[in-house]
C-alpha positions as protocol buffer text, in pm:
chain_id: "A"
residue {
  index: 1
  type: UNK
  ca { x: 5030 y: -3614 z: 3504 }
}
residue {
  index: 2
  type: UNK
  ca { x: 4717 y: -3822 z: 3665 }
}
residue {
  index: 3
  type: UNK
  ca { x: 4664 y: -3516 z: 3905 }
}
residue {
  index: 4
  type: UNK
  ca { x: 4656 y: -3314 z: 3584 }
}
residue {
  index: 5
  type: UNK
  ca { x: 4436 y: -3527 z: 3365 }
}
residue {
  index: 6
  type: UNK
  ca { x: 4209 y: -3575 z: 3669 }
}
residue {
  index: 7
  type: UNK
  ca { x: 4133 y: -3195 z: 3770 }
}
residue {
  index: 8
  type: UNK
  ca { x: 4102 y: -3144 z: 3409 }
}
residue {
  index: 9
  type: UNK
  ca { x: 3822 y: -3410 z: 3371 }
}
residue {
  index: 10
  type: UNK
  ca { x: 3639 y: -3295 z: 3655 }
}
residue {
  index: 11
  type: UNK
  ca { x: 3656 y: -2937 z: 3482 }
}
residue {
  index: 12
  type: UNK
  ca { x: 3905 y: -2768 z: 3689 }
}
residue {
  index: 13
  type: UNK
  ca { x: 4071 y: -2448 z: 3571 }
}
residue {
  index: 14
  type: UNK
  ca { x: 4476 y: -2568 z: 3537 }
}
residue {
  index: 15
  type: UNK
  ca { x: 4692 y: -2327 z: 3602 }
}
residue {
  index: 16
  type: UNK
  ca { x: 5046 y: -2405 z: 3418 }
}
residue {
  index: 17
  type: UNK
  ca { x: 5393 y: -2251 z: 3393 }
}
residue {
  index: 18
  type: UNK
  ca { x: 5586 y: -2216 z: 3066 }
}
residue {
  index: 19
  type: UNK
  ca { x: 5938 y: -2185 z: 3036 }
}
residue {
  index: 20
  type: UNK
  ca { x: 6112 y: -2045 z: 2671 }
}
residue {
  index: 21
  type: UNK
  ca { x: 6297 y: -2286 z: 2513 }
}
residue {
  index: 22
  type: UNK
  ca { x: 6452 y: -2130 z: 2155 }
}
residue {
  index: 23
  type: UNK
  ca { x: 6338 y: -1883 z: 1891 }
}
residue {
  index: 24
  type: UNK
  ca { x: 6434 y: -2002 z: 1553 }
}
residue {
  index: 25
  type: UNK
  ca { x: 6228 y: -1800 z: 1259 }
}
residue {
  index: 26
  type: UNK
  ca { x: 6054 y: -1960 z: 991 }
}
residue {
  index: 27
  type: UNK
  ca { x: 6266 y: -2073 z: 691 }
}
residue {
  index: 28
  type: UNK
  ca { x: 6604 y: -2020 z: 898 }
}
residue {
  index: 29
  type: UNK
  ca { x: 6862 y: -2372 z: 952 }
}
residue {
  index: 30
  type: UNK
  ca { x: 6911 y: -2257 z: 1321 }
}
residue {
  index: 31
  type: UNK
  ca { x: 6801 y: -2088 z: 1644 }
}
residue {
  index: 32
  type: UNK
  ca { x: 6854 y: -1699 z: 1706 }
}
residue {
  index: 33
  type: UNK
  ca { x: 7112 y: -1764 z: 1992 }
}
residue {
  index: 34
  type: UNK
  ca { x: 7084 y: -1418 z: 2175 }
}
residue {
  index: 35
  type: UNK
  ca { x: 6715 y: -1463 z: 2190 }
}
residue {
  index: 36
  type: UNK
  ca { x: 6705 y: -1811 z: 2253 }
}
residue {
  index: 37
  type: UNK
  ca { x: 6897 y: -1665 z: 2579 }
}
residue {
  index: 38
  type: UNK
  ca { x: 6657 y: -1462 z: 2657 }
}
residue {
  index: 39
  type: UNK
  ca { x: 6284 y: -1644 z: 2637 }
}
residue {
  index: 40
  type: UNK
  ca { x: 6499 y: -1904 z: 2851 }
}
residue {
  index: 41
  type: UNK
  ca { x: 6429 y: -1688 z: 3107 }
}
residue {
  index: 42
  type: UNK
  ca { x: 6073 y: -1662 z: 3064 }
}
residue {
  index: 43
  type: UNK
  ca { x: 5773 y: -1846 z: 3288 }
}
residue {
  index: 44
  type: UNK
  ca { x: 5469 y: -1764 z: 3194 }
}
residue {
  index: 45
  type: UNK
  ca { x: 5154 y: -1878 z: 3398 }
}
residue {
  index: 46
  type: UNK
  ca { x: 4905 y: -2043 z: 3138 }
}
residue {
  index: 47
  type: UNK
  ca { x: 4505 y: -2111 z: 3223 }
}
residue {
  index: 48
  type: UNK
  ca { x: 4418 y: -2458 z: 3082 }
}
residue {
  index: 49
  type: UNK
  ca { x: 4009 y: -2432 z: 3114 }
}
residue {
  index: 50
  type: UNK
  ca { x: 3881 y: -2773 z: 3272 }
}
residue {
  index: 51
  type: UNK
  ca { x: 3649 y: -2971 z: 3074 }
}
residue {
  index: 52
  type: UNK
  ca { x: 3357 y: -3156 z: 3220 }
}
residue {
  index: 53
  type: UNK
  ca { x: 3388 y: -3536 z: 3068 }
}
residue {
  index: 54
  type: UNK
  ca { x: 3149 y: -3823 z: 3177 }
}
residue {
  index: 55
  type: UNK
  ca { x: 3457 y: -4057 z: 3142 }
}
residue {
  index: 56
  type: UNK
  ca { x: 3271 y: -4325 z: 3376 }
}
residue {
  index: 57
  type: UNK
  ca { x: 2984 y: -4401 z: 3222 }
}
residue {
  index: 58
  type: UNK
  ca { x: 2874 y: -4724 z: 3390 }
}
residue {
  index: 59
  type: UNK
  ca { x: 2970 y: -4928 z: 3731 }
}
residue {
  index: 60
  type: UNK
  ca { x: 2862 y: -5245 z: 3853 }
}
residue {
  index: 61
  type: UNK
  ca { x: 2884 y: -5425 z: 4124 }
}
residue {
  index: 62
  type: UNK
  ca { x: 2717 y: -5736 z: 4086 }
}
residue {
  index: 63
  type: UNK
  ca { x: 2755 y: -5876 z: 4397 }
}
residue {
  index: 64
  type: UNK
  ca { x: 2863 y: -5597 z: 4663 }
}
residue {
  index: 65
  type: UNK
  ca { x: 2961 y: -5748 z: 5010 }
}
residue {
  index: 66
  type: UNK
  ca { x: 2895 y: -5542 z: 5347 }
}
residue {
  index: 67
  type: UNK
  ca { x: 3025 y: -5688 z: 5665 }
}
residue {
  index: 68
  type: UNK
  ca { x: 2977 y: -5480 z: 5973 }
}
residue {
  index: 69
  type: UNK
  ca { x: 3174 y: -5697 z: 6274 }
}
residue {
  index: 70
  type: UNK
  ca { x: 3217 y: -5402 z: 6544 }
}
residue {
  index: 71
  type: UNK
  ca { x: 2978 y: -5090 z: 6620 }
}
residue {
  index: 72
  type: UNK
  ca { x: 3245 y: -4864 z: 6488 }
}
residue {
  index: 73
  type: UNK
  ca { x: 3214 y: -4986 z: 6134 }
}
residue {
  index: 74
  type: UNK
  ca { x: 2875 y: -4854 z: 6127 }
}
residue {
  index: 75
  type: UNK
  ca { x: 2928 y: -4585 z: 5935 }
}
residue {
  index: 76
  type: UNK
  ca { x: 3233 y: -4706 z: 5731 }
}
residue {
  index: 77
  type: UNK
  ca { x: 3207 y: -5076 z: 5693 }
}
residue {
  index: 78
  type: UNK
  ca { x: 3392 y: -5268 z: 5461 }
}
residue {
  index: 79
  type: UNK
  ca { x: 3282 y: -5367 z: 5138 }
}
residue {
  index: 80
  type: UNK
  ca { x: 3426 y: -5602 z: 4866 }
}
residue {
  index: 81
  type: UNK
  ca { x: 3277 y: -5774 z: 4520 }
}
residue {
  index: 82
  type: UNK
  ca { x: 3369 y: -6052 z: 4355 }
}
residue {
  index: 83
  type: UNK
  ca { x: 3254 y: -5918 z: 4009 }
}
residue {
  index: 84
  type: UNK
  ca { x: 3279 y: -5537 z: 3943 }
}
residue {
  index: 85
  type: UNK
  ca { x: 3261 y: -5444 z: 3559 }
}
residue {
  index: 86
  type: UNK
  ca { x: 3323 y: -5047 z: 3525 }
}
residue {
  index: 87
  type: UNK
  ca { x: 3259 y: -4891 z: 3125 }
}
residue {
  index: 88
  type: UNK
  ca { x: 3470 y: -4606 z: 3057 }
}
residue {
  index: 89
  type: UNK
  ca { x: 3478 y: -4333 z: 2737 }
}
residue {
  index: 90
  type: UNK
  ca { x: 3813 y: -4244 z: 2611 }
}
residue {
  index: 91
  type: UNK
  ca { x: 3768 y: -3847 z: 2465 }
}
residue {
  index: 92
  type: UNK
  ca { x: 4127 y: -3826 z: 2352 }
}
residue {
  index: 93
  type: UNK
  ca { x: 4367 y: -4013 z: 2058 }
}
residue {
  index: 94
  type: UNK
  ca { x: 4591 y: -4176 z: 2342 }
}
residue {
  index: 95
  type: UNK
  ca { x: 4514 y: -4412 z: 2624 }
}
residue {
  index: 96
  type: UNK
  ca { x: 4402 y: -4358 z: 2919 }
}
residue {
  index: 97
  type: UNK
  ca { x: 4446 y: -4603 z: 3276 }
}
residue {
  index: 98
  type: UNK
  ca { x: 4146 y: -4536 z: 3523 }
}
residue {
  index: 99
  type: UNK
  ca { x: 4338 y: -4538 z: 3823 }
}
residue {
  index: 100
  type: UNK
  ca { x: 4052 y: -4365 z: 4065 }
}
residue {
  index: 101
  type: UNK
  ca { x: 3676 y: -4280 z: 4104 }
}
residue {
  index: 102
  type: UNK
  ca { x: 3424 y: -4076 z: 4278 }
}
residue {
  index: 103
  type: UNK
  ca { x: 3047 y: -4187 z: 4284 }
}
residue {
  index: 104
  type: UNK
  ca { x: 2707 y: -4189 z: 4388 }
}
residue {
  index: 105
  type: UNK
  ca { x: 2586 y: -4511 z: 4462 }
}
residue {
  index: 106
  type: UNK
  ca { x: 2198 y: -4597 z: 4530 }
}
residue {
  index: 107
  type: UNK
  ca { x: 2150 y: -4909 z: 4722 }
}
residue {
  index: 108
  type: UNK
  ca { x: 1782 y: -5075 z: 4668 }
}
residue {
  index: 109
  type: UNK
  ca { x: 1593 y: -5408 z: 4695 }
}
residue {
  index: 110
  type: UNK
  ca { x: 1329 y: -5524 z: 4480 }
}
residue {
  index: 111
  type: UNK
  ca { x: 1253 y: -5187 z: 4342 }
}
residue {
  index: 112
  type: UNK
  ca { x: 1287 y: -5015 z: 4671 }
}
residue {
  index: 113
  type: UNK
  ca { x: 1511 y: -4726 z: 4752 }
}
residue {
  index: 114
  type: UNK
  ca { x: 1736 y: -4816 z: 5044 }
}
residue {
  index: 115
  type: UNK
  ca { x: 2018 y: -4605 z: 5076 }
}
residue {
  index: 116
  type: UNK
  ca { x: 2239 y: -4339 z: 4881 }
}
residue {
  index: 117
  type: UNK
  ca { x: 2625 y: -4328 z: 4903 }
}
residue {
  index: 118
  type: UNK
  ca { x: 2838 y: -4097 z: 4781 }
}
residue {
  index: 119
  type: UNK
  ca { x: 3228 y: -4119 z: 4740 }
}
residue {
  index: 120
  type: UNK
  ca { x: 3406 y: -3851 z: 4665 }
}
């Protein structure tokens, strides 16, 4: 379900397979059996149209760590904070658990520009 909810969110097209359960018509106490039969054997492919959401809408790290020991960490050194506070939007009537992000990160200094990262 998260790799649903997450393609979705990032505005993915979903494509989705449907299986027949039962037909049972309006007003009637049961299921027609013969054709209950039959739409079991039914799979239809459904498009569910991905929706753009800015779920994220805030992340801060107020006190990002970068320790670079060895020349190969140049390029992917690790980082850790002590105090990260992340403000999410929930557009749906149930809960939702944040479980991954992507961002864009700018790094600055006094009002200076120092770097950009982005992850994915």
């Amino acid at each position: 379900m998260g790799d649903l909810f997450s393609g979705y969110l990032n505005g993915q097209n979903l494509t989705l397979q449907t299986t027949g359960d039962s037909v049972q018509p309006p007003g009637s106490g049961e299921p027609v059996q013969w054709l209950s039969t039959a739409f079991k054997t039914l799979t239809l492919d459904v498009v569910l149209p991905g929706q753009k959401y800015n779920v994220i809408q805030e992340i801060n790290l107020n006190d990002l760590e970068v320790t670079m020991k060895t020349q190969d960490q140049a390029f992917a050194p690790p980082t850790s904070s002590e105090n990260t506070i992340a403000k999410y939007a929930n557009p749906f009537g149930f809960s939702l658990q944040v479980v991954q992000s992507g961002q864009s990160i700018v790094l600055g200094s006094h009002g200076t520009r120092i770097a950009q990262v982005r992850v994915p």
